[in-house]
C-alpha positions as CSV (number, residue, x, y, z in Angstrom):
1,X,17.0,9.0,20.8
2,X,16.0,9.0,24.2
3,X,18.4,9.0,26.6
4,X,21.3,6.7,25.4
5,X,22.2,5.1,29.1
6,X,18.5,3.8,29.3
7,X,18.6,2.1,25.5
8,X,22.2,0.6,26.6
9,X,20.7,-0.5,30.0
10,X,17.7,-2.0,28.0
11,X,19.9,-3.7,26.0
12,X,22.1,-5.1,28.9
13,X,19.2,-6.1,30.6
14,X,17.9,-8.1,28.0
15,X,20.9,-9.9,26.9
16,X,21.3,-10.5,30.7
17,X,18.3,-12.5,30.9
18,X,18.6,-14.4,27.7
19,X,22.3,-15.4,29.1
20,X,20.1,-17.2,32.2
21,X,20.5,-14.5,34.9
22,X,18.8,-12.5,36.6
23,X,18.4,-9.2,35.1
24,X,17.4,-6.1,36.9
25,X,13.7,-6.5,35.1
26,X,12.0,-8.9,33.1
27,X,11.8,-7.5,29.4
28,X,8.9,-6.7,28.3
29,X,7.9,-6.3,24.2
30,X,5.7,-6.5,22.0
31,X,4.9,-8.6,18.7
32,X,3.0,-6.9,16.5
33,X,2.8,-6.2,12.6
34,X,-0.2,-4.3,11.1
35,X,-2.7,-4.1,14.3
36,X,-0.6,-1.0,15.4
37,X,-2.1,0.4,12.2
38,X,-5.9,-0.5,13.4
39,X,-5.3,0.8,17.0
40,X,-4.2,3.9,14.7
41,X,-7.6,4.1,13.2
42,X,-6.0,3.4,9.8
43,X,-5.8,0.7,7.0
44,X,-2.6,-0.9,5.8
45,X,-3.3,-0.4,2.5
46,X,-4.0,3.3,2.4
47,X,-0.7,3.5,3.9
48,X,1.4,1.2,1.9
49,X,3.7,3.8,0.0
50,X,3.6,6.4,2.4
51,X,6.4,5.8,4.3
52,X,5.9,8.7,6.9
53,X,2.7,8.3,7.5
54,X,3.1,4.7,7.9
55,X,5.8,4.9,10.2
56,X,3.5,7.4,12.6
57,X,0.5,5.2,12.6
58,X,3.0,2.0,13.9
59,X,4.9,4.3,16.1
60,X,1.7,5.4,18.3
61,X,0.9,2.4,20.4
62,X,4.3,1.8,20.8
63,X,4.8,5.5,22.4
64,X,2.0,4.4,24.8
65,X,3.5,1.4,26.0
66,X,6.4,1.2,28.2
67,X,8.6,-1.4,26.1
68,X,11.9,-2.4,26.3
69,X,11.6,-4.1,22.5
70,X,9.4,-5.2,19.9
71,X,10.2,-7.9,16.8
72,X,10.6,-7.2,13.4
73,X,7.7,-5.1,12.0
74,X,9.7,-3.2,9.8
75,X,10.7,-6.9,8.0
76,X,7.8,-8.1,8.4
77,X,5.2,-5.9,6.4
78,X,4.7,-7.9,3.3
79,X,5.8,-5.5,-0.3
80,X,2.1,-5.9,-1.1
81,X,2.5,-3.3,-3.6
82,X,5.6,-4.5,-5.5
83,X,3.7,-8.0,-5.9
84,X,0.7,-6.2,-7.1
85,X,2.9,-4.3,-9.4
86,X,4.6,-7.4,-11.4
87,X,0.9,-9.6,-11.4
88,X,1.8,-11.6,-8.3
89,X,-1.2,-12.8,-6.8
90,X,-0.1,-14.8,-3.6
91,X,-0.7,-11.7,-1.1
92,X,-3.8,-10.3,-1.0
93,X,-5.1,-7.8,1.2
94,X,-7.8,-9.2,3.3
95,X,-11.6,-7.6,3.6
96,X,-10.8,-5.6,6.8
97,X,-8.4,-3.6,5.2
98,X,-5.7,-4.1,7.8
99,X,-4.2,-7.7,7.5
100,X,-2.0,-9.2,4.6
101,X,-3.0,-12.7,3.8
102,X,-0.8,-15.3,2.2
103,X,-3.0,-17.1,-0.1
104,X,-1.1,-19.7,-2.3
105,X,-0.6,-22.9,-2.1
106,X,-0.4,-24.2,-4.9
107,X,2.3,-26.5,-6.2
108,X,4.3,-23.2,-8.2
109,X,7.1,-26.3,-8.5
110,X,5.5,-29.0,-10.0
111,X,6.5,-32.7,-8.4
112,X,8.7,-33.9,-11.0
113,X,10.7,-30.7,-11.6
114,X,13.4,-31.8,-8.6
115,X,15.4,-33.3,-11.1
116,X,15.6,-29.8,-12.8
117,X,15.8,-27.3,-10.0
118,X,19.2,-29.8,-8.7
119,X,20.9,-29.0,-11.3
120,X,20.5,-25.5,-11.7
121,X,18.6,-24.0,-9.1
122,X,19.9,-20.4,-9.7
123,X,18.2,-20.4,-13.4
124,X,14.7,-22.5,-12.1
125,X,14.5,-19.3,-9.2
126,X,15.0,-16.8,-12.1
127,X,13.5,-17.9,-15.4
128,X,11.2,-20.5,-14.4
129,X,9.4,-20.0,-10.8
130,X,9.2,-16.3,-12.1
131,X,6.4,-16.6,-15.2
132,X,4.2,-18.3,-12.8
133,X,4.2,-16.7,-9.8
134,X,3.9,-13.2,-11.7
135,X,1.8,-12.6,-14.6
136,X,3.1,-9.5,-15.9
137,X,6.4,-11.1,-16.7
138,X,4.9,-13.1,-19.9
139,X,3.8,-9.7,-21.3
140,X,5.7,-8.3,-23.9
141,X,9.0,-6.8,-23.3
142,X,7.8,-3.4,-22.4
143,X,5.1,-4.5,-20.6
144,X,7.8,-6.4,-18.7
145,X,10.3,-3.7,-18.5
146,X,7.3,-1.3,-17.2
147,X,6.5,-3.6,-14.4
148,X,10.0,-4.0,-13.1
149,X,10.6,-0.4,-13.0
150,X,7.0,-0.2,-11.0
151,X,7.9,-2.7,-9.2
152,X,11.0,-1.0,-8.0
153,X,9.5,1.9,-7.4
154,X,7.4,0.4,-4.6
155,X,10.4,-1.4,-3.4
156,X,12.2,1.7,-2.8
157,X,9.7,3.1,-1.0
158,X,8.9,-0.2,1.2
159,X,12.4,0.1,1.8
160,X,12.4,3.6,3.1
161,X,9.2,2.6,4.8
162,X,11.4,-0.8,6.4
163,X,14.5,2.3,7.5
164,X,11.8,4.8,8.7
165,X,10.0,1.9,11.5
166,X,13.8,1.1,12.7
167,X,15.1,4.2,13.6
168,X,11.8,5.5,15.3
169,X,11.5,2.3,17.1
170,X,15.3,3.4,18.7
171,X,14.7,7.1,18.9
172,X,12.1,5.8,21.1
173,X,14.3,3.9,23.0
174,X,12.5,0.7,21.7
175,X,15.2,-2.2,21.3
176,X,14.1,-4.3,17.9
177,X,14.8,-7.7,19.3
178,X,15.5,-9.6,16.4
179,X,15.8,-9.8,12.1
180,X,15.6,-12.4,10.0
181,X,18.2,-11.1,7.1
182,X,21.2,-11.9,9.5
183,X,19.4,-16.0,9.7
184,X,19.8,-17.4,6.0
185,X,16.4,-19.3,5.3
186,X,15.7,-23.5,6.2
187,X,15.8,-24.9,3.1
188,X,12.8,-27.2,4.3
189,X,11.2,-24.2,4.8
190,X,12.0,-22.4,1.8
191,X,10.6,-25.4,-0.1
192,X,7.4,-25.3,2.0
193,X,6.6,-21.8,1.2
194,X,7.8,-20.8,-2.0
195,X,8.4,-24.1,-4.1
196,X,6.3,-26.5,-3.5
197,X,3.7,-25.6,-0.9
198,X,1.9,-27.0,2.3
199,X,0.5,-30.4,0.2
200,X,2.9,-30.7,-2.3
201,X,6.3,-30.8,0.3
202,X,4.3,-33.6,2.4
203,X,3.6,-35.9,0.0
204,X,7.0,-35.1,-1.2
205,X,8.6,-35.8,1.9
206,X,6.9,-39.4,1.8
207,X,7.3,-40.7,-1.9
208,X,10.6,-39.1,-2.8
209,X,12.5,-38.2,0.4
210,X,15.4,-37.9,-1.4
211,X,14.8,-35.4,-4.1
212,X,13.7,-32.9,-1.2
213,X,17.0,-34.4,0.6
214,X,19.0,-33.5,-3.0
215,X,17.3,-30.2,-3.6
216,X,18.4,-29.1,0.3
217,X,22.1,-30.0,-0.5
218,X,21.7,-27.7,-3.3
219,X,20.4,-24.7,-1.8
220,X,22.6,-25.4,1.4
221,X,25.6,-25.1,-0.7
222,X,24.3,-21.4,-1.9
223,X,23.2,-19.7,1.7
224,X,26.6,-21.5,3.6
225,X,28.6,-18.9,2.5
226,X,26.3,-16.2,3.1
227,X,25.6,-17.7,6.7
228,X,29.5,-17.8,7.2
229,X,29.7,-14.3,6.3
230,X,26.7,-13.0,8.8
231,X,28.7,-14.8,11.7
232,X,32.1,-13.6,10.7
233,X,30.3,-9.8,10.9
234,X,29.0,-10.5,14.1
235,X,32.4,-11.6,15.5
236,X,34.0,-8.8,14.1
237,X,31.5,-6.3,15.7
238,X,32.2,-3.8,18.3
239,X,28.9,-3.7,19.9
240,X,29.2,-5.4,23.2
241,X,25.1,-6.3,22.9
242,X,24.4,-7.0,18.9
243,X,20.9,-5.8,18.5
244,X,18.7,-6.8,16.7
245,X,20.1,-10.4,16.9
246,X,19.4,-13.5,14.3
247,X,15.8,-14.3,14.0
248,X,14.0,-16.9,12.1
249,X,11.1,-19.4,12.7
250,X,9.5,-22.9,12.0
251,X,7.5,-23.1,8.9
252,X,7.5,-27.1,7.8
253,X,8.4,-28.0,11.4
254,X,5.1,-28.3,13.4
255,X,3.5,-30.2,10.1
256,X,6.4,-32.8,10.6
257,X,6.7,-35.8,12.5
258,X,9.6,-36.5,14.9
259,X,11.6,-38.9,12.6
260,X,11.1,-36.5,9.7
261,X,12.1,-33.9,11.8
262,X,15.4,-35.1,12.7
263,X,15.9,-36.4,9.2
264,X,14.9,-32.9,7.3
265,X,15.3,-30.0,9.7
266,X,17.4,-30.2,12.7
267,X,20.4,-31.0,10.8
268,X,20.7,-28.5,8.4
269,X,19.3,-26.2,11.1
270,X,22.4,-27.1,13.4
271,X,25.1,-26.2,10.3
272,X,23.2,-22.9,9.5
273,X,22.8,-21.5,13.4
274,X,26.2,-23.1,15.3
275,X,28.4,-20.7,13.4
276,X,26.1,-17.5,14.5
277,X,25.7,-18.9,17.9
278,X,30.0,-19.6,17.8
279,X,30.5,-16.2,16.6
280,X,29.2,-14.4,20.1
281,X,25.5,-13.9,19.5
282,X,22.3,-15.5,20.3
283,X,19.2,-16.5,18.3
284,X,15.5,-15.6,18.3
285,X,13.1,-18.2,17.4
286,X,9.4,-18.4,16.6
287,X,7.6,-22.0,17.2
288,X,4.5,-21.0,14.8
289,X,2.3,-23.7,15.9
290,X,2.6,-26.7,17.7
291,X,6.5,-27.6,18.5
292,X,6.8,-29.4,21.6
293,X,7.5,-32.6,20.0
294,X,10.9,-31.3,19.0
295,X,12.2,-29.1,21.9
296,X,14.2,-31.4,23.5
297,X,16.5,-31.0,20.4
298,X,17.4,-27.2,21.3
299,X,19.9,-28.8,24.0
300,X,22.1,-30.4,21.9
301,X,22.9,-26.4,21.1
302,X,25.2,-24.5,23.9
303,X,23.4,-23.0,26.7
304,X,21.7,-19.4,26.5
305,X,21.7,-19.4,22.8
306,X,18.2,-19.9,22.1
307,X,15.0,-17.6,22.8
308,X,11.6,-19.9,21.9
309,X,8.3,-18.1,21.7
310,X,5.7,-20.5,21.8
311,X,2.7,-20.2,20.2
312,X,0.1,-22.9,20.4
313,X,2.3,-25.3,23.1
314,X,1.6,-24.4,26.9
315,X,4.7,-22.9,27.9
316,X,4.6,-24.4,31.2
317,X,3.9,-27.9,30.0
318,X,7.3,-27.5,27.9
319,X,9.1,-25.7,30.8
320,X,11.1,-28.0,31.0
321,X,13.1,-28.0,28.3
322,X,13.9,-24.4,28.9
323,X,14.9,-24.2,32.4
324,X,18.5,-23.4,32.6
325,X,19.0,-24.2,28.6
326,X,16.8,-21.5,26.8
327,X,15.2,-18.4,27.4
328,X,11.4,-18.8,27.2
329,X,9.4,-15.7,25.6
330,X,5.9,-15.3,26.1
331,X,3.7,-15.2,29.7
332,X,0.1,-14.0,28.1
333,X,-1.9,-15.3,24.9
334,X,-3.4,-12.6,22.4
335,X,-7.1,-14.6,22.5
336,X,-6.8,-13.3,26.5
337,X,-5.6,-10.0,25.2
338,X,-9.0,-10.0,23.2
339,X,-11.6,-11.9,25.5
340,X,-10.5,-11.7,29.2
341,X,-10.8,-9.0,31.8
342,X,-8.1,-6.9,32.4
343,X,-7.9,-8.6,36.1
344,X,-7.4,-12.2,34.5
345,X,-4.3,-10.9,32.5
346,X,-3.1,-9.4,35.4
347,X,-3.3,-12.7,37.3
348,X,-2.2,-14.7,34.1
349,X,0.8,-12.5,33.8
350,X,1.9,-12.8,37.7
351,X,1.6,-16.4,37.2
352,X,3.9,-16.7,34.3
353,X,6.5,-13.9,36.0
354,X,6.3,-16.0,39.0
355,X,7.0,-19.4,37.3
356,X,9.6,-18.2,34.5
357,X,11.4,-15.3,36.0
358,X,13.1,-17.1,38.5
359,X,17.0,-17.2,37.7
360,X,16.9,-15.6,34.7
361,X,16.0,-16.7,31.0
362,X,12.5,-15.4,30.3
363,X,11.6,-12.5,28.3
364,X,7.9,-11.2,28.6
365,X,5.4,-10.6,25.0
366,X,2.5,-12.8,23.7
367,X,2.3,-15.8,22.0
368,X,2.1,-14.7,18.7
369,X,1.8,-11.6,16.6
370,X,-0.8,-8.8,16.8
371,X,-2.1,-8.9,13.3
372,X,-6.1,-8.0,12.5
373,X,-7.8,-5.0,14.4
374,X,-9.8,-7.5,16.6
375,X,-6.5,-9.5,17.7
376,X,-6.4,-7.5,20.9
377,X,-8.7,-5.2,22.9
378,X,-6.4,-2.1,23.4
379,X,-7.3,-0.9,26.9
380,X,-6.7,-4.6,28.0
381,X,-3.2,-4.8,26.0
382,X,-2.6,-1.2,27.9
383,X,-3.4,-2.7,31.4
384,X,-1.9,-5.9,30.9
385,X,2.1,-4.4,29.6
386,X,1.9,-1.7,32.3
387,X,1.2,-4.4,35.0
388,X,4.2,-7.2,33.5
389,X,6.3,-4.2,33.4
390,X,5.9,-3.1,37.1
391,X,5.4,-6.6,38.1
392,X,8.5,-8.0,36.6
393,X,10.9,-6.4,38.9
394,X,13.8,-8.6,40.6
């Protein structure tokens, strides 16, 4: 690793200005899953399996860049190959060779199976979702056995692949901000992606509010514990700055209205992330679309607890319900990183530094995460991080 006291002082630094103060420098990251493989001059797919070479394609652009963090690539990379392997077909690898594109959704729970999945929902996640989502499950039994051992094969490596991005992002002195396996999954959410889907959760949520309502209490009951045991491990830790913190982001939430918002999410939300906030850490979060109707909500939850990258709402529109509450994340949007001049991020980026830094509680990366080759011109991206980074001291 490079030298430990500058990967502590990062680390200090950053959870310094996610507490509201004034850190020494704004921290600067980037979110990114597979363009790192494009600026690499490589294609996901060729690489998926190959866990070295993989790891040394990511691991370039972030070399060239003077970070203090990134987000969660090494989570992030969807196991194409181990839902090739057992017939899955709701992951596809898009046309350019680079991107992984989620593809369903269609209703894989169909509207009157609540009833069902309430009261068992271990055996409808097991027996029943499986035979449609993969088709080499309803082979015979060796053409199921052979499939699970394939499968596992690729998961092994994606695993290895998942280690390998980890520990050279912190032999690089790279902080990896956050991960999403110590934050249990919204059960809202985990309807809207993996049950029912975008059209069937709405109309759902409208003509039988209280079947989703039943099914949440349900799976609640299974991740509480879980969640209870990720905050009793992060009370029980030694590390003085827990890196990478809780991470998670809103799925169903900017396809909600405010009243079904407060009915559906934010409850559940508060008895999954108080005992993880209780416990002595903090919480990434990712707005994934429009979710300024609901902001205000994040104050009911202790101070410095949150960090909100906003995606499609203007951060300085919503400013306000982050100064002295939150810690903002963001300051430059990937279509500049891909259209403007090098000069108009500059300016873009002194702007938000100037606005946000102030006091503390603003972290610096774009709006969203680097994903196709074309996402971001790389000399611009370059320019742009070298500038926040020299820019963005107190």
């Amino acid at each position: 690793m490079k030298e430990k006291r500058i990967y502590e002082e990062k680390k200090k630094n950053f959870f310094t200005a996610c507490s509201l103060e004034e850190p020494e420098w704004v921290p600067v990251g980037l979110d990114a899953i597979t363009w790192p493989i494009a600026y690499a001059g490589k294609k996901t797919y060729d690489l998926l399996g190959k866990p070295k070479e993989l790891t040394e394609a990511v691991m370039k652009i972030y070399l060239e860049l003077d970070l203090d963090f990134c987000t969660d690539i090494h989570r992030n990379l969807m196991p194409l190959k181990t839902i090739e392997a057992l017939g899955g077909k709701g992951y596809v690898m898009s046309s350019d060779g680079i991107t992984i594109q989620h593809t369903m959704q269609v209703e894989i729970m169909r509207a009157d199976e609540y009833p069902e999945f309430i009261e068992d929902s271990i055996n409808f996640k097991l027996n029943v979702l499986p035979r449609r989502k993969f088709s080499k499950t309803n082979g015979t039994r060796e053409e199921f056995k052979q499939a699970c051992l394939d499968a596992f094969e690729q998961m092994k490596l994606q695993n290895e692949t998942s280690m390998l991005l980890q520990n050279a992002a912190e032999e690089a002195g790279i902080i990896i901000a956050w991960d999403p396996m110590k934050m249990p999954g919204h059960p809202l959410d985990t309807l809207f992606d993996f049950y029912r889907g975008f059209k069937g959760l709405l109309i759902d949520l409208r003509r039988q509010p209280e079947k989703v309502e039943e099914a949440m209490s349900q799976m609640l009951e299974e991740i509480l514990p879980m969640n209870l045991k990720i905050a009793e491990e992060i009370r029980n830790s030694d590390e003085t700055y827990i890196i990478p913190i809780p991470g998670g982001g809103f799925h169903a939430v900017p396809y909600l209205n405010r009243k079904q918002f407060d009915r559906f999410w934010w409850p559940i939300f508060k008895q999954l992330i108080l005992p993880i906030i209780e416990a002595g850490t903090k919480t990434f979060m990712k707005s994934e679309g429009k979710a300024g109707y609901c902001l205000d909500a994040f104050k009911e939850l202790p101070k410095g607890s949150i960090i909100m990258q906003l995606e499609e709402d203007d951060p300085y529109e919503n400013y306000k319900h982050f100064e002295g509450h939150m810690t903002l994340a963001g300051g430059i949007s990937t279509s500049k990183l891909k259209l403007a001049s090098i000069e108009d991020c500059k300016d873009e980026v002194k702007k938000a530094i100037d606005t946000f830094a102030p006091g503390g509680g603003y972290i610096f990366m774009a709006d969203r995460a680097l994903l196709g080759a074309t996402d971001a011109n790389p000399e611009t991206l370059k320019a742009t991080y070298a500038f926040a980074k020299e820019y963005g001291k107190y």
